[in-house]
C-alpha positions in Angstrom: 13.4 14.9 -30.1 14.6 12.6 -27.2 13.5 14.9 -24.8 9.9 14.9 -25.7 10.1 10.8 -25.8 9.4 11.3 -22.2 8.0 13.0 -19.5 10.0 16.0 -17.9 12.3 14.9 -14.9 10.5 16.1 -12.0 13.3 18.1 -9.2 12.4 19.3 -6.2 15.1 21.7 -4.5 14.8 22.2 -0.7 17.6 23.4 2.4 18.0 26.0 4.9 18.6 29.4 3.9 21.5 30.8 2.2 23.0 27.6 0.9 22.3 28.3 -2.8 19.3 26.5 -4.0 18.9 28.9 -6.8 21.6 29.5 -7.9 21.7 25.6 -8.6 18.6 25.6 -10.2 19.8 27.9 -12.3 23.0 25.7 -12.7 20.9 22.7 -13.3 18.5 24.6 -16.1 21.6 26.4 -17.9 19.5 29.9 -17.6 19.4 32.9 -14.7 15.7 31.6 -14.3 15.4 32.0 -10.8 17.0 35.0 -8.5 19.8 34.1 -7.0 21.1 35.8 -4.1 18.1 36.9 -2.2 15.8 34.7 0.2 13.0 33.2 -2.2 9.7 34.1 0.3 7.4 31.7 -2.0 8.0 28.4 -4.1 8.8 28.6 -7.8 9.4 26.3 -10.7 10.8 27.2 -14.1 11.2 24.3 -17.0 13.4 23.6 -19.5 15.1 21.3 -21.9 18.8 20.4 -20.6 21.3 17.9 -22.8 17.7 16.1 -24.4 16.5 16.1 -21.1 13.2 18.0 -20.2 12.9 19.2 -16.9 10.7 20.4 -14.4 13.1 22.2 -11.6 11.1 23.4 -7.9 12.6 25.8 -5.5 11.0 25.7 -2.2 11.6 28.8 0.5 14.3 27.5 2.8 14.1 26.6 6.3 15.5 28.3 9.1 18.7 27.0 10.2 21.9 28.3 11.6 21.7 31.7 10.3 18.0 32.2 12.4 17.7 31.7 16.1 13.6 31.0 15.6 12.0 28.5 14.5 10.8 28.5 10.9 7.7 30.0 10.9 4.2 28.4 10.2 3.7 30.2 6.4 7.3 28.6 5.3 6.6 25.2 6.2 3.9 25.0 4.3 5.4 26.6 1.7 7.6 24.0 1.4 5.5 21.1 2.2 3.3 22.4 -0.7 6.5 22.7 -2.9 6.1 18.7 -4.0 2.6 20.2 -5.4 4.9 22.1 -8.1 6.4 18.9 -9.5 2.8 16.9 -9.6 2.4 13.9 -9.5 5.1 13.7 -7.3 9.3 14.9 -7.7 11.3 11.9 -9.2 14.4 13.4 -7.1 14.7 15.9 -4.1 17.3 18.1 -4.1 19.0 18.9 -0.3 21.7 21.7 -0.9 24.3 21.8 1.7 27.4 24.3 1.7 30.5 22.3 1.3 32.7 25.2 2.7 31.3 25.3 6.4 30.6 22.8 8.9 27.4 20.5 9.6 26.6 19.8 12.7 23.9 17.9 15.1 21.5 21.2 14.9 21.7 21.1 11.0 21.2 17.4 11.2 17.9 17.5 13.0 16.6 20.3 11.5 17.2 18.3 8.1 15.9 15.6 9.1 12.6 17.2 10.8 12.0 19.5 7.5 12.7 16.4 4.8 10.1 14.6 7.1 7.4 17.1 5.6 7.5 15.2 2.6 6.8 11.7 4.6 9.1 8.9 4.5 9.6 7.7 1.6 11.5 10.9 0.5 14.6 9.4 1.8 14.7 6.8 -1.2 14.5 10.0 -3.8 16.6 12.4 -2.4 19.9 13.7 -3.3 22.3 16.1 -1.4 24.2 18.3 -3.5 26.9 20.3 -2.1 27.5 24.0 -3.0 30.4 25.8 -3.3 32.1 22.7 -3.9 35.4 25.3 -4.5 35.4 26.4 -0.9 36.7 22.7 -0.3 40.1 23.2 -1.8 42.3 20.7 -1.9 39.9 18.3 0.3 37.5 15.4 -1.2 34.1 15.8 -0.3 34.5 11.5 1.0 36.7 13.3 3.3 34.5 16.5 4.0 31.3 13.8 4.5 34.0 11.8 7.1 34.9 14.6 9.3 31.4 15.7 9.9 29.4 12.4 11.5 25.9 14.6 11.6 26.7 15.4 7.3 27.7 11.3 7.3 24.6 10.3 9.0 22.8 12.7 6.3 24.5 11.0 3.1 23.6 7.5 4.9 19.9 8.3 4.8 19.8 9.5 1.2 21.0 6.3 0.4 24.8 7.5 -0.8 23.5 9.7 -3.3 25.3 12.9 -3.5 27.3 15.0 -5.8 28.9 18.7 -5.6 28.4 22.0 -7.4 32.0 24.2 -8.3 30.0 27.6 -8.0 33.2 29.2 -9.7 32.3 27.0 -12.5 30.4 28.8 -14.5 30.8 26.2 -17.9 29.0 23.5 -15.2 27.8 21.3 -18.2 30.0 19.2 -17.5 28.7 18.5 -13.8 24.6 19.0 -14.6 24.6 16.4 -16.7 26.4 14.1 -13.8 24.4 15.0 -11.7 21.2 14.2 -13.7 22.6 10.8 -14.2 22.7 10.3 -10.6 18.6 11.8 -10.5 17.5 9.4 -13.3 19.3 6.6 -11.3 17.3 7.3 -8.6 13.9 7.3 -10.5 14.7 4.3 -11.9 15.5 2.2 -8.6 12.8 3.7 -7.0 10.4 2.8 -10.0 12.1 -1.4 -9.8 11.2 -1.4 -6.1 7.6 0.3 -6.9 7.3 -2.5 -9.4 8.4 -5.3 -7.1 6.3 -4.5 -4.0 3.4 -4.1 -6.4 4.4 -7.7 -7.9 4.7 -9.4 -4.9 1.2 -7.5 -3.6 -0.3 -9.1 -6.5 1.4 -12.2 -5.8 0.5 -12.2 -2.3 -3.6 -11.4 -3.4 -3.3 -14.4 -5.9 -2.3 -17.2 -3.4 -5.3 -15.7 -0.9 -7.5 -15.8 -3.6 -6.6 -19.6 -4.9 -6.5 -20.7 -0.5 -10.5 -19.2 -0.7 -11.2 -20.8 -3.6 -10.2 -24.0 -2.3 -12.1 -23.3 0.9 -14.9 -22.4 -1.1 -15.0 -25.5 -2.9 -14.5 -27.8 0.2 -17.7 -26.2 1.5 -19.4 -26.6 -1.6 -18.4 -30.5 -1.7 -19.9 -30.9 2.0 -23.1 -29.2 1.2 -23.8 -31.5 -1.7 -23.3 -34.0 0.7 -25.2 -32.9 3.8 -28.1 -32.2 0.6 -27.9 -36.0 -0.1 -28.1 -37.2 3.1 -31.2 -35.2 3.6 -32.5 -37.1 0.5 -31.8 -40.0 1.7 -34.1 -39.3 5.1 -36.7 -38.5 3.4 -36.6 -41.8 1.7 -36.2 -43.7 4.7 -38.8 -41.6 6.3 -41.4 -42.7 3.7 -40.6 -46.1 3.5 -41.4 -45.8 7.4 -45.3 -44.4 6.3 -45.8 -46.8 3.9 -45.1 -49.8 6.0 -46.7 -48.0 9.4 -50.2 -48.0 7.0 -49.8 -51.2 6.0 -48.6 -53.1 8.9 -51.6 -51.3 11.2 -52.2 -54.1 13.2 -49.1 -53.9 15.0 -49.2 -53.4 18.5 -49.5 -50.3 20.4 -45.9 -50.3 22.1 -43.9 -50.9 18.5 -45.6 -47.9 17.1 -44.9 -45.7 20.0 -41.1 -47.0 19.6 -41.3 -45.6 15.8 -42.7 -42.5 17.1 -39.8 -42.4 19.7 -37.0 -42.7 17.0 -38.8 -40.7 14.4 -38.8 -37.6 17.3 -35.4 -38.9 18.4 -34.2 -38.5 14.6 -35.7 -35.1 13.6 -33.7 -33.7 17.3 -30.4 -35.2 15.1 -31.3 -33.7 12.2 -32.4 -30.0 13.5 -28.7 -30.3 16.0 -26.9 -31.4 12.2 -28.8 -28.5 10.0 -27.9 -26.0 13.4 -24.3 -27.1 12.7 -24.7 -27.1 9.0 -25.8 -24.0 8.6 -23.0 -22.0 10.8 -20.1 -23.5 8.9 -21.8 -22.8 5.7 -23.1 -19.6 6.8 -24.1 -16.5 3.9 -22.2 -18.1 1.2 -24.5 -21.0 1.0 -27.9 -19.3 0.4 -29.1 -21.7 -2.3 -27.9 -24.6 -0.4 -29.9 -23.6 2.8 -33.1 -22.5 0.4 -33.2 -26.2 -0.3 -32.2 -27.9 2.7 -35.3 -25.0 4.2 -37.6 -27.3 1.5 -36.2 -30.7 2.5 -37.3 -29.8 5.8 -40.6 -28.8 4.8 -40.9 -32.1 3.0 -40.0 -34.2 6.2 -42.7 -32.6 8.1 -45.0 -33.1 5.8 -44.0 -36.6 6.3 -44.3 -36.6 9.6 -47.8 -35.4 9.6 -48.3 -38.0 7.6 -46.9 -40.3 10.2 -49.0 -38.8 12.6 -52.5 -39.8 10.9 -51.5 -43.1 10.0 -50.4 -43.1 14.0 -54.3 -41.9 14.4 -55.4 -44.4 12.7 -53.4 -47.2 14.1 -54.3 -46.1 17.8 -58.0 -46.2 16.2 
């Protein structure tokens, strides 16, 4: 059947005390599930299959509002902090009931506010307020209720305009579950696009660092090949400088010195180039160093050379 196509819809109801939260759960599941009309002291879920729909309904302990002049205690908040545990992974919609027949002011506000915040604060995005006793209103709109209260309009602002309201003299409320569980699937479904965007543009975001490194990578790679070749090329230039020193040993004292001067001079360049070399290049480059490390070895080898052809020229 269409409702096991999918996962349960996950619901999480929360609010002060006395505003009804079972009694809408009960609503919401079709059943007298959970009892109504007496605090609830600990968290409960019940589950069941509404219009093709399976669901997975929470009812957290409710906070102390206008009814208690205390704080609610330590036991109840984490109660209902540990209420999202119910509805694991996480609720797709939290329920905040409000009574529609009495008036919302800045205490209720706060303490709304400061008791959603358990939930951290992205349950602002997934959270509907429903409205009980929705009869107590009369002739009044709840856009008008919502008006006349600017704490209850605040409210409605940070749940996004998401809101819908409970008849409790309704008993046939089929009419006004499945309304409101349009208004819960809406919800999951916008906050599922924007979990799907930021995670697009994250990978987007890891895609363009990765191709800027790559192209840094490459760069470096170009001028160690290069920095390689040159080194070649000393070498070279540094044997063609033995060969002719051995043959040419009659040459006087003064020009050989003046080699020996540039040669020194020359290996100063090369050690202040490799220094340099070798911090730009830095871990990434371990081959690249390993060879320019025998390069190096090779040139003083040379210059040893140099030296006993130098020996033997002074001779």
């Amino acid at each position: 059947s269409a409702s096991h196509a999918t996962a349960p819809l996950r619901i999480l109801i929360v609010g002060p005390k006395r505003v009804g939260k079972s009694s809408a759960a009960n609503a919401i599941l079709g059943d007298e599930v959970f009892g109504a009309g007496r605090p609830a002291a600990q968290r409960a879920r019940r589950q069941g299959d509404v219009h093709n729909r399976a669901l997975t309904v929470a009812v957290t302990p409710g906070w102390h509002g206008r009814y208690c002049s205390q704080d609610t205690p330590q036991d109840v908040l984490q109660q209902i902090t540990h209420g999202a545990s119910l509805c694991a992974p996480g609720p797709h919609a939290f329920l905040v009931v409000i009574r529609s027949d009495e008036t919302f002011t800045e205490t209720d506000r706060v303490k709304a506010e400061e008791h959603l915040g358990l939930f951290g604060h992205r349950v602002w995005s997934r959270t509907v307020v429903l409205f009980t006793w929705g009869d107590g209103l009369g002739d009044t709109a709840i856009e008008e209720h919502i008006e006349r209260w600017p704490a209850l309009r605040w409210l409605v602002d940070k749940c996004g305009n998401r809101y819908h309201v409970f008849d409790n003299a309704n008993k046939v409320a089929s009419a006004q579950v499945v309304e409101l569980l349009e208004k819960v699937e809406e919800t999951e479904v916008e906050n599922d696009t924007a979990l799907m965007l930021n995670t697009f543009m994250t990978v987007q975001e890891s895609s363009e660092k990765l191709a800027h490194s790559s192209k840094q990578m490459l760069r470096m790679l170009e001028e160690a090949e290069i920095e390689n070749e040159r080194l070649r090329r000393t070498i070279l230039e540094k044997e063609k400088i033995a060969e002719d020193l051995i043959k040419t040993s009659t040459e006087k004292d003064e020009q050989i010195e003046a080699l020996q001067r540039r040669i020194v001079k020359e290996r100063q360049i090369e050690e202040e180039m490799k220094r340099h070399y070798e911090q730009e290049i830095g871990r990434r480059l371990v081959e690249a160093e390993r060879d320019n490390d025998q390069l190096k070895q090779m040139i003083g080898d040379k210059d040893k050379m140099l030296l006993v052809a130098t020996f033997f020229n002074v001779k």
